[in-house]
C-alpha positions in Angstrom: 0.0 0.0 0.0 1.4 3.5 -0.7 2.3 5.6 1.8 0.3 8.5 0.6 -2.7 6.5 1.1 -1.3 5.2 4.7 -1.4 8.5 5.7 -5.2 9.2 5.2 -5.8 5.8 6.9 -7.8 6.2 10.1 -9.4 3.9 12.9 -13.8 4.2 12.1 -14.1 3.4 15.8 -11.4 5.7 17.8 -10.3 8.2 14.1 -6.4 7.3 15.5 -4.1 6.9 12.7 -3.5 3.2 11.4 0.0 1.9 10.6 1.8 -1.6 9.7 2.4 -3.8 12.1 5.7 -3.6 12.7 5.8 -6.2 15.1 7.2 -9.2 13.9 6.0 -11.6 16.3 2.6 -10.4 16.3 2.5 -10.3 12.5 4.0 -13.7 12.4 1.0 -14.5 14.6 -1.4 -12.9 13.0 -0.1 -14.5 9.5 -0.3 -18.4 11.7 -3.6 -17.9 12.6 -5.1 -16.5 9.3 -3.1 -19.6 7.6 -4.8 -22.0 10.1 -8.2 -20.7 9.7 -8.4 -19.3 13.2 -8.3 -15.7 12.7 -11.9 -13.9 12.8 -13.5 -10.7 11.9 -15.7 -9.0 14.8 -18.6 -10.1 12.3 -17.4 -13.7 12.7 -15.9 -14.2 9.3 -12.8 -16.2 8.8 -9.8 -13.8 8.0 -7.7 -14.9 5.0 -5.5 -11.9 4.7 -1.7 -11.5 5.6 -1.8 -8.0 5.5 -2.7 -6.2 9.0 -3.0 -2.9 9.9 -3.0 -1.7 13.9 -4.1 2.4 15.4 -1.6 4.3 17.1 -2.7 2.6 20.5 -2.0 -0.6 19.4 -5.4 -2.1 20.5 -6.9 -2.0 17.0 -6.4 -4.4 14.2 -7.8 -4.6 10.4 -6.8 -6.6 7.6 -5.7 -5.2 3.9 -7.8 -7.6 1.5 -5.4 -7.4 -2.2 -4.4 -3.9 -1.3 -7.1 -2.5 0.0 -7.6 -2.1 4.1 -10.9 -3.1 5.2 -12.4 -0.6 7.7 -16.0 -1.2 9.1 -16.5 -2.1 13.0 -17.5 -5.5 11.3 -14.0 -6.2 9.9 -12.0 -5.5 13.0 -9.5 -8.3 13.4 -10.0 -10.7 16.4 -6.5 -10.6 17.7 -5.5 -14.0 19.1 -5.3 -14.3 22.9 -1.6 -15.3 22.6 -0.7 -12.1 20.9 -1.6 -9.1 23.6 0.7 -7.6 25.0 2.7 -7.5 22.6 4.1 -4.4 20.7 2.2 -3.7 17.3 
């Protein structure tokens, strides 16, 4: 995604910017569980992105679906139990 568009990005629930997770561990997470099939939208649909992107906080997740980041309430990422805590 280009950066120009990054910049415009913002959270619908909290308007806090959104940036790559930088994490590796938590991406590498994320990426697992997508793989798996145990990765979830708030909606309850099966993420199958690898592409994440988190707010400013670090509390909020959403997926970018072939280039394009997906931001409704209904397509926040369910972040796995095993990743909190950790540093988007």
């Amino acid at each position: 995604m280009k950066q120009a568009l990054r910049d415009l990005l913002v959270c619908p629930i909290s308007k806090q910017h959104l940036l790559p997770v930088a994490d590796t561990r938590l991406q590498s997470l994320l990426q697992q569980a997508a793989a798996q099939g145990q990765l979830f939208y708030a909606d309850g649909e099966v993420v199958q992105s690898t592409q994440f992107l988190v707010t400013q906080n670090k509390t909020t997740v959403y997926s970018v679906v072939d280039g394009m980041p997906w931001l409704m309430e209904s397509k926040q990422v369910l972040v796995p139990d095993e990743a909190e805590g950790h540093e988007a």
